[in-house]
C-alpha positions as CSV (number, residue, x, y, z in Angstrom):
1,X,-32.2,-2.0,8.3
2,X,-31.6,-3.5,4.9
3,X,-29.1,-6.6,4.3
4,X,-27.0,-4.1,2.8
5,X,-26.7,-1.8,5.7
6,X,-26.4,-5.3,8.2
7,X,-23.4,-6.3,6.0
8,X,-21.9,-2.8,5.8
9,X,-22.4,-2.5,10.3
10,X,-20.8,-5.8,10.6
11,X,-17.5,-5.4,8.3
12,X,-17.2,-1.8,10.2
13,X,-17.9,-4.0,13.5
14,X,-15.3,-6.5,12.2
15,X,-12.8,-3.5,11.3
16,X,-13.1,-2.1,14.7
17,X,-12.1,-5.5,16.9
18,X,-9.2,-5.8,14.5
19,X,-8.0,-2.3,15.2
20,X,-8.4,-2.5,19.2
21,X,-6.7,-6.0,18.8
22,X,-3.8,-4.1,17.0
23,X,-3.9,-1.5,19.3
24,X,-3.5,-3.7,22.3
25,X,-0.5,-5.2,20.5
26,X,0.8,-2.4,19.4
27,X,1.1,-1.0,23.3
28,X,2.6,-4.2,24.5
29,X,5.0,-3.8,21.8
30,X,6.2,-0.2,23.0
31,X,6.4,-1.8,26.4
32,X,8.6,-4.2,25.8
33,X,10.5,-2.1,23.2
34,X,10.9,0.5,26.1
35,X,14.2,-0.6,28.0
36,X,16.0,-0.7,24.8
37,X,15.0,2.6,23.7
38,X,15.8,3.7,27.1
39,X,19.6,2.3,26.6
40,X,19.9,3.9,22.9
41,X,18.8,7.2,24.1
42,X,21.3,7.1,27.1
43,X,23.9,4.6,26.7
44,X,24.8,4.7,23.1
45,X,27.2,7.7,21.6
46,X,27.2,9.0,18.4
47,X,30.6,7.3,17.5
48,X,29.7,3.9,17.8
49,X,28.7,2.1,14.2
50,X,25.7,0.4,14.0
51,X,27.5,-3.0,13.6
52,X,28.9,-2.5,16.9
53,X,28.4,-5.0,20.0
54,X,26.9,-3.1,22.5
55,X,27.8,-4.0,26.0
56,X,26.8,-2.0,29.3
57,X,28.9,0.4,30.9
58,X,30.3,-0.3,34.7
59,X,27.2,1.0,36.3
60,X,28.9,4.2,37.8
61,X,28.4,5.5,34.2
62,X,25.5,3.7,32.9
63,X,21.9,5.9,32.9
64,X,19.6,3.6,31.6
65,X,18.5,0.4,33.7
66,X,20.4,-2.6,32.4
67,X,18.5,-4.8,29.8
68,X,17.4,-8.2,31.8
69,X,16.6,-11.4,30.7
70,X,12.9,-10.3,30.9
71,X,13.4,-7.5,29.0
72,X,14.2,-10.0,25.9
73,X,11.3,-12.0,26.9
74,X,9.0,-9.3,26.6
75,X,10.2,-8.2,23.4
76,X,9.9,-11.5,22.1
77,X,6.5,-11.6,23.8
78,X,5.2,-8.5,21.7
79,X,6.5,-10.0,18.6
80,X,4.5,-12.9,18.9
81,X,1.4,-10.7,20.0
82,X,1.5,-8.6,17.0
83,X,2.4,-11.8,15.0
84,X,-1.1,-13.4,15.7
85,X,-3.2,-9.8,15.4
86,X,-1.5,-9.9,11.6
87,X,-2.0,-13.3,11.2
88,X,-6.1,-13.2,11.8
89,X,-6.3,-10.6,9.0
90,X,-4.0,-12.4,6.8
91,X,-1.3,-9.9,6.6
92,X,1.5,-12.6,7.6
C-alpha cells in the first residue's frame, strides 16, 4: 500500500472513531432528553406561551412521569458528553 493510500485509511479510520464517538453521545443525549419530550408531548397544551413556567399537574391529570432530579442530571450529563466528542475535533 503506498503512503498515500496509508494516509488516506487512517484519516477514514480517524473519521470513523469520531463518528461512533458522536454517535454514542448523540444516544445518551436522546436518553436524557427523553422525559422532557415525554412531558411536552403530554403535559403541555397548545395555549401555553413558550415563556411560560411549566409546573406539573396534580398527578390525577398528569400523563407523563414527573421530571426528577436525575432527569436534569442526565441532561446535563449528555451535554457534557457531546461537549467533549465536539471538543476532540475542535468544533467547540
Amino acid at each position: 500500500m503506498s503512503d498515500n493510500a496509508m494516509k488516506i485509511a487512517d484519516e477514514m479510520s480517524a473519521q470513523m472513531a469520531t463518528i461512533a464517538t458522536l454517535k454514542a453521545a448523540l444516544i445518551v443525549a436522546m436518553e436524557g432528553l427523553e422525559p422532557f419530550a415525554a412531558t411536552a408531548t403530554h403535559d403541555i397544551g397548545n395555549d401555553e406561551e413558550d415563556s411560560d413556567m411549566f409546573h406539573p399537574m396534580d398527578t390525577r391529570y398528569s400523563q407523563a412521569p414527573f421530571i426528577c432530579v436525575g432527569d436534569l442530571r442526565r441532561a446535563r450529563s449528555a451535554i457534557a458528553q457531546i461537549d467533549v466528542a465536539l471538543a476532540k475535533e475542535g468544533k467547540c
